[in-house]
C-alpha positions in Angstrom: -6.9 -4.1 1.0 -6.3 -6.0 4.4 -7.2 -9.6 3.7 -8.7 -11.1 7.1 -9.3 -15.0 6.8 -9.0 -17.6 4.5 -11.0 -20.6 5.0 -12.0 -23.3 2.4 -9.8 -21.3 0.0 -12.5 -18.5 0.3 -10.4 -15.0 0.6 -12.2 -12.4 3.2 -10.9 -8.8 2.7 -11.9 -5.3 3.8 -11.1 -2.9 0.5 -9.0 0.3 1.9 -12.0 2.7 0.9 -14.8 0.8 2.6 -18.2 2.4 3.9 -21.3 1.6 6.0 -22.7 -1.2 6.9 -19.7 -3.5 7.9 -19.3 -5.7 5.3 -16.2 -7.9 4.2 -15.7 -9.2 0.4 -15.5 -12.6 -0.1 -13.1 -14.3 -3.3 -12.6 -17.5 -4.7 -10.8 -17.5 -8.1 -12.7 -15.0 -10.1 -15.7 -15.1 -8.4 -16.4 -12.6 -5.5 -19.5 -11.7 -3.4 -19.7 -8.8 -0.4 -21.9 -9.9 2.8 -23.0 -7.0 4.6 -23.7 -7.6 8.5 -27.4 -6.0 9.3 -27.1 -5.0 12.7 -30.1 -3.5 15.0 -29.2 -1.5 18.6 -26.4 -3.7 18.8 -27.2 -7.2 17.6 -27.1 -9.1 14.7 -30.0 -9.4 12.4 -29.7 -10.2 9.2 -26.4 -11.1 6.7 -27.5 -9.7 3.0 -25.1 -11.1 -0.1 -24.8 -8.2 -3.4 -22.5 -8.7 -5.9 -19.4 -6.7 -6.1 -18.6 -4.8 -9.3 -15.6 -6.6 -9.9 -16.8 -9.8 -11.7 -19.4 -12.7 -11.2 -21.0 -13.9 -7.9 -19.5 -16.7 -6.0 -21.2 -19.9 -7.5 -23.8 -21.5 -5.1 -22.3 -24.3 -3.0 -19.0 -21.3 -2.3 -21.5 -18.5 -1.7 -23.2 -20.7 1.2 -20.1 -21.7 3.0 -18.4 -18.0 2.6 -22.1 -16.9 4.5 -22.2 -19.6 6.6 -19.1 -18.9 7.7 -19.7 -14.8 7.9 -22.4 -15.5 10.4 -20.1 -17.4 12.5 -17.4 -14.9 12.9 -19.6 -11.9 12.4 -18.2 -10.9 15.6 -14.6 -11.0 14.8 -15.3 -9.0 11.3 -17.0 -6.6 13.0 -13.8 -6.4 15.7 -11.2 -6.0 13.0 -13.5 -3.5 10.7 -13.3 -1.5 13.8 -9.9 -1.8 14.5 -8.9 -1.4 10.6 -11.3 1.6 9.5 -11.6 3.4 13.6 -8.6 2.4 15.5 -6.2 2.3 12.4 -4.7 -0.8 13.5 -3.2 -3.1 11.1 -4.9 -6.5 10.4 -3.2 -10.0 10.4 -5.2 -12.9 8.3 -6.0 -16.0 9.7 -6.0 -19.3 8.2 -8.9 -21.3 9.0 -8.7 -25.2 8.0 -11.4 -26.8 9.9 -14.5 -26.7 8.2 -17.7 -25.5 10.2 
């Protein structure tokens, strides 16, 4: 379970048995949510929220910065899905601090 950024002490992991769409799992305490990225021929369209089966749903204020924060890096999940699940590269977390 690769974690792949940490950023208002919102964890973002890939789980080792992941599937279509690219989506990461975002955790704070016992709360976590999974943001799937919608893309269409190669662009971004949509970033849908479902709860994991692991427990309750990131509370509201937590849920819009982890999204807010998936659309701005959309790109660099989907580059370390692919390099994780495809390319079986191994995948070093980042600490984000400044708040977008």
């Amino acid at each position: 379970m690769p974690k792949l950024y940490e950023y208002l002490g919102i964890a973002f992991y890939f789980y080792a048995n992941e599937h279509l769409p690219i989506h990461v799992h975002a955790r704070y305490e016992q709360y976590e949510t999974i943001f799937e990225l919608i893309y269409e021929d190669g662009t971004l369209i949509d970033v849908q929220q479902r709860k994991s089966g692991s427990g309750p749903v990131l509370p509201a204020k937590k849920r819009k910065e982890a999204e807010k924060f998936v659309r701005a890096y959309y790109d660099k999940i989907t580059e370390k899905w692919e390099a994780f699940f495809i390319l079986k590269k191994e995948i070093t977390a980042e600490r984000i601090t400044q708040k977008l």
